[in-house]
C-alpha positions as CSV (number, residue, x, y, z in Angstrom):
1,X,-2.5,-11.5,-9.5
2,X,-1.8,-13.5,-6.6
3,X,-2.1,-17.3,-5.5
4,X,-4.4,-17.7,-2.6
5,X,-5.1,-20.7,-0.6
6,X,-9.0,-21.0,1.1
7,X,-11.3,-23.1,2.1
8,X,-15.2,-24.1,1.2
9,X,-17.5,-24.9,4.6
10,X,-20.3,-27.4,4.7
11,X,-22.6,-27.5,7.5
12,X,-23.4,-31.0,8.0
13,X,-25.4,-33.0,10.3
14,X,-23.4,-34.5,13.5
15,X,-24.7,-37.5,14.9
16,X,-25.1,-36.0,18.3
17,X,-26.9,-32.8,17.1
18,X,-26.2,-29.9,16.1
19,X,-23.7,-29.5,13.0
20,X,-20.1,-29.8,11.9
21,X,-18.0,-28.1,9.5
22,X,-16.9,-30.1,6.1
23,X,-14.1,-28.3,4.8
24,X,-12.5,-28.2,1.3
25,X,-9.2,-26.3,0.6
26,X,-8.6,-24.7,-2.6
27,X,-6.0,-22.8,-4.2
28,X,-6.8,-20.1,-6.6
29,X,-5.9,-16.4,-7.6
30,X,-7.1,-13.5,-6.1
31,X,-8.1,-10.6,-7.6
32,X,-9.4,-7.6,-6.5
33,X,-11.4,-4.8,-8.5
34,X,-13.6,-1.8,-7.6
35,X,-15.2,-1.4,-11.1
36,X,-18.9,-1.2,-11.2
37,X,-18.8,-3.4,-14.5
38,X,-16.1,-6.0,-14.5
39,X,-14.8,-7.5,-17.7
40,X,-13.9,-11.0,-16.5
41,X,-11.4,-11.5,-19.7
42,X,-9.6,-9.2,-18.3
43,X,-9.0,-10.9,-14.8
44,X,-9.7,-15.2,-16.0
45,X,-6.4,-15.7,-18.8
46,X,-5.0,-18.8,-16.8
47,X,-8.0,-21.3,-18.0
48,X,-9.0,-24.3,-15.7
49,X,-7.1,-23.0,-12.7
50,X,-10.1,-21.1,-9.9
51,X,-10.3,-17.4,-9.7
52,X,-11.6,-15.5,-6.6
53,X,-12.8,-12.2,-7.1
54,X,-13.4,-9.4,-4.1
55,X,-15.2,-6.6,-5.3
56,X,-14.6,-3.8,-3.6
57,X,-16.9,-1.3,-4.5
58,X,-19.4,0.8,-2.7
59,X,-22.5,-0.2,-5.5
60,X,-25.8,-2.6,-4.4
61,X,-25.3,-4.4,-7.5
62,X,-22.0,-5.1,-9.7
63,X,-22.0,-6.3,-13.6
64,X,-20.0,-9.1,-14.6
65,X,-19.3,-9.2,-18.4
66,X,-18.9,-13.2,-18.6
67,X,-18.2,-11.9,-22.8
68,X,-15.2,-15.1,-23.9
69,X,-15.2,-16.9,-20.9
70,X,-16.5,-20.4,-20.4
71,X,-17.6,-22.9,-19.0
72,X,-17.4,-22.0,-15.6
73,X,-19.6,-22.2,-13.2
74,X,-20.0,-19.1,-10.5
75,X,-20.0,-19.3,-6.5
76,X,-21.6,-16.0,-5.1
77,X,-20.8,-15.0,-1.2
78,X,-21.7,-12.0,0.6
79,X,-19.3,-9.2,2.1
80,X,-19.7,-11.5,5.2
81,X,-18.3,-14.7,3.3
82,X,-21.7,-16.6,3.6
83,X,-22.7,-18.3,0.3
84,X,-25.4,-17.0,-1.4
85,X,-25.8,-18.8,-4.5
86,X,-24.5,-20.2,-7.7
87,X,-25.1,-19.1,-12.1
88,X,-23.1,-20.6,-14.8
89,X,-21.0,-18.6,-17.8
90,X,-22.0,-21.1,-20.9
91,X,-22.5,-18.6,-23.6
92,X,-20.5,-19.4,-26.6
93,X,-22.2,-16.9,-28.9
94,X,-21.4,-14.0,-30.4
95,X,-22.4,-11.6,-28.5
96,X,-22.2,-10.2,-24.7
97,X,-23.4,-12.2,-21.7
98,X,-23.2,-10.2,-18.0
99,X,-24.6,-11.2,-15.3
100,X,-25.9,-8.3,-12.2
101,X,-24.8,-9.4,-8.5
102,X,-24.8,-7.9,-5.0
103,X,-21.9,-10.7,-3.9
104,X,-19.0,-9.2,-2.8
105,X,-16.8,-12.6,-3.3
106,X,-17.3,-14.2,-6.2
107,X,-15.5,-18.3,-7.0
108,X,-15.0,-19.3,-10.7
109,X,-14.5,-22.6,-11.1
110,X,-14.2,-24.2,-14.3
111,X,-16.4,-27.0,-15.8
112,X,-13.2,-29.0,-17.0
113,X,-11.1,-29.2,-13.7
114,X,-10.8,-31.3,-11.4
115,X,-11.6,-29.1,-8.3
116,X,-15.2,-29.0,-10.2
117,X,-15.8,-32.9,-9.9
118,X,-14.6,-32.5,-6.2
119,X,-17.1,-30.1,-5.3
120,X,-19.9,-31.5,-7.3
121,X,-22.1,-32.7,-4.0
122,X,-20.6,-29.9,-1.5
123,X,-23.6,-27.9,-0.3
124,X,-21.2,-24.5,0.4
125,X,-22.4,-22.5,3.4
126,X,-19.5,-20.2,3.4
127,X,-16.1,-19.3,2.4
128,X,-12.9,-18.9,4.6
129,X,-9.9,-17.1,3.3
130,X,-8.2,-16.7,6.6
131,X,-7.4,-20.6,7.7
132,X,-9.2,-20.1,10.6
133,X,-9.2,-23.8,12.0
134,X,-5.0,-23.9,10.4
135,X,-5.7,-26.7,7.9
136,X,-3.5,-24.9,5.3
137,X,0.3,-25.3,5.6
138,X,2.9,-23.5,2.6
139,X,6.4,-22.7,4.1
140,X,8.4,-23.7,1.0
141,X,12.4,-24.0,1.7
142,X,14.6,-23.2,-1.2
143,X,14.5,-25.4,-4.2
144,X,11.2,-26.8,-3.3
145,X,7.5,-26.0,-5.3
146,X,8.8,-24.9,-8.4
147,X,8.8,-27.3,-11.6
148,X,10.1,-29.6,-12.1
149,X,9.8,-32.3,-9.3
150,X,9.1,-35.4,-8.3
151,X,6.6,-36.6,-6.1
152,X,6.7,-40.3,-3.9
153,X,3.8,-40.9,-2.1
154,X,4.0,-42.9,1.2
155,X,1.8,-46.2,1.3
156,X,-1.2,-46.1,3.8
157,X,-0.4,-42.8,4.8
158,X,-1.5,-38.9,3.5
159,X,1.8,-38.0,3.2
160,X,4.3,-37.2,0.0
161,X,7.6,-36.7,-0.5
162,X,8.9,-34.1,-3.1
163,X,12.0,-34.1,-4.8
164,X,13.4,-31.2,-6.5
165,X,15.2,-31.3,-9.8
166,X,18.3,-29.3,-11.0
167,X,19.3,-29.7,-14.4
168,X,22.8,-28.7,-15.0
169,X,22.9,-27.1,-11.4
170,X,25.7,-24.2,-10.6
171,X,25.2,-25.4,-6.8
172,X,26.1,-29.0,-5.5
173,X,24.3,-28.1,-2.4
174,X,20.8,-28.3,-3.7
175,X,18.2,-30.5,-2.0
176,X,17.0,-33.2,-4.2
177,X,18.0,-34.3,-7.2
178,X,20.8,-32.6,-9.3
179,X,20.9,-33.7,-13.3
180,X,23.7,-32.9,-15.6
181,X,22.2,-32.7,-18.9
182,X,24.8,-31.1,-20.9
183,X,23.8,-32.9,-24.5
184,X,20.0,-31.7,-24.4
185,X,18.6,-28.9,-25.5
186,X,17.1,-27.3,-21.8
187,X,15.4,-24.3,-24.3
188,X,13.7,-27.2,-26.5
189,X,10.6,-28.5,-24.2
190,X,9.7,-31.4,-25.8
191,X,13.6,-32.9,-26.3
192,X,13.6,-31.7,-22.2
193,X,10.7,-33.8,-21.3
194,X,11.9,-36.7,-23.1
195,X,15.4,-36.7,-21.3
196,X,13.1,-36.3,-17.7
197,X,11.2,-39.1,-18.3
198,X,14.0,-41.5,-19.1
199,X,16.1,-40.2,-16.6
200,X,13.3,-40.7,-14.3
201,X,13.1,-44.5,-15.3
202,X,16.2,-45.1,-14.5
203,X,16.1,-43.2,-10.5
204,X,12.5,-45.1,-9.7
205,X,14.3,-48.2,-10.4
206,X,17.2,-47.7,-8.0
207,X,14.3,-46.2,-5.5
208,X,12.6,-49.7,-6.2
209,X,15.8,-51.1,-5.2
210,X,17.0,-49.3,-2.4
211,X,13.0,-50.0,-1.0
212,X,12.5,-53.3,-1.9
213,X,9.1,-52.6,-3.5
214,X,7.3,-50.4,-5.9
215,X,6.6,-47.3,-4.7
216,X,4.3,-44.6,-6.4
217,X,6.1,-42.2,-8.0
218,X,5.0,-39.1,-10.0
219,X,7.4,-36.9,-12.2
220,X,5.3,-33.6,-12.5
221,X,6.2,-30.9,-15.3
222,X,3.5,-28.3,-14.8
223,X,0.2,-27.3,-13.4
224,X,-1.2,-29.8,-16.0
225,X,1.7,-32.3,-17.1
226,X,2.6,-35.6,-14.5
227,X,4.0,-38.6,-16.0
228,X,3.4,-41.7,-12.8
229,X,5.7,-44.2,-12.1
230,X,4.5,-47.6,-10.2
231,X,2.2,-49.6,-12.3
232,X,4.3,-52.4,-13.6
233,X,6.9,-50.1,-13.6
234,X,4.9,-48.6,-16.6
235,X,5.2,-44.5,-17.2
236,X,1.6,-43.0,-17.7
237,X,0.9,-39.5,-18.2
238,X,-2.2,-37.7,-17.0
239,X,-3.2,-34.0,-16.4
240,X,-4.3,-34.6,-12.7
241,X,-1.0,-34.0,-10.4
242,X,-0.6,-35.0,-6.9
243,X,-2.1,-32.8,-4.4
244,X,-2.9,-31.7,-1.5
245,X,-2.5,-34.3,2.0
246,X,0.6,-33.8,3.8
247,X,3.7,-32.9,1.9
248,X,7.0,-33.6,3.3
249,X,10.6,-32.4,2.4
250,X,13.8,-34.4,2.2
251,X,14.4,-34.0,5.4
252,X,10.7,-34.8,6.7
253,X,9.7,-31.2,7.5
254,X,6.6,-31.0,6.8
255,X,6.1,-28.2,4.2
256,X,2.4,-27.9,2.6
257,X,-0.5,-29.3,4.2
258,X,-4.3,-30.0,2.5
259,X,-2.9,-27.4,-0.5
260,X,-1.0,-27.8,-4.0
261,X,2.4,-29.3,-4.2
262,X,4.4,-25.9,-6.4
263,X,4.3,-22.1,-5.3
């Protein structure tokens, strides 16, 4: 299983006439499967991250056995990417649930995530997995998109800045941020977490120094895990990590555009 970056089209209405495309980039894994009945547990075991499925077989119709997984609500498109319609997987019971479909893509997106509450008034025409108008940046140097890292975003712009971290680094060339953390215990998460945080105190206030204001910093952990810096000079965690905009390395090279901030 792969991570895939696409986007959503809406057609809407242009002032002059006529229409324009509204697009939404996602990230989300692709899967492939030529089954003519799909078990779905078998493909959806990373909960409240989107799963694009190409079906690949020759059949009219293909069964999806929703059986275990839910909520999620279900974006059909045909072989030729146009959207087609939508179902939801709610059934919490114990028996089977499948649902029959002719799409040949088919978006799961779940009901807790926050790419659900983005898309809650898009009005999907179709689905591009190619980039075709090159909205979608990832060139990743070394060091950069894996966790952990921090995150400063640039006032009244789109852009962010991302830090890598190295704890106890064999390298002194690393970009970013290098931490020698020789008392903590790297193998013990919580006691690592802790020693991030505080550590991270203390480098937003020398970046509040150096700067001569508060900027917004975010120290993420995980897909799920940010602790934000910038409030008061306050440290509040939330689920929701920065995304997408225009993502800049050390240097300023621009590295990820309108997509996640890790590989």
């Amino acid at each position: 299983m792969k991570t895939s970056a696409i986007s959503l089209i809406e057609k809407k209405p242009h002032r002059d006439g006529g229409t324009y495309d509204h697009l939404k980039s996602l990230e989300v894994y692709l899967v492939t499967n030529e089954a003519r009945t799909i078990l779905l547990q078998e493909i959806i075991v990373q909960k409240e991250f989107q799963v694009l499925l190409h079906i690949q077989n020759q059949q009219l119709t293909t069964l999806l056995d929703c059986t275990g997984v839910t909520p999620y609500e279900i974006w059909y498109f045909d072989e030729k990417f146009q959207f087609t319609g939508k179902a939801y997987s709610l059934h919490e019971g114990s028996g089977t649930f499948q649902i029959q479909t002719q799409a040949k893509w088919v978006l799961f997106v779940h009901l807790h995530s926050k790419e659900f509450k983005d898309l809650q008034d898009f009005n999907c025409s179709e689905l591009d997995i190619t980039d075709k108008y090159g909205i979608i940046k990832r060139e990743f140097p070394y060091g950069y998109g894996v966790f952990p890292y921090l995150i400063v975003k640039h006032e009244k712009s789109p852009c962010f800045s991302q830090i890598p971290i190295h704890i106890n680094p064999n390298d002194d060339n690393l970009p970013g941020w290098s931490i020698i953390m020789k008392e903590v215990d790297t193998n013990n998460e919580e006691e690592l977490e802790n020693a991030l945080i505080d550590a991270t105190k203390d480098y937003y206030q020398n970046l509040c120094e150096q700067r001569n204001n508060t900027p917004k910093v975010a120290l993420v952990l995980g897909r799920n895990k940010a602790y934000y810096y910038g409030v008061d000079k306050e440290v509040a965690f939330n689920a929701s990590i920065p995304s997408g905009g225009v993502l800049l390395a050390a240097s300023g090279q621009i590295i990820a555009k309108n997509t996640y901030h890790f590989i």
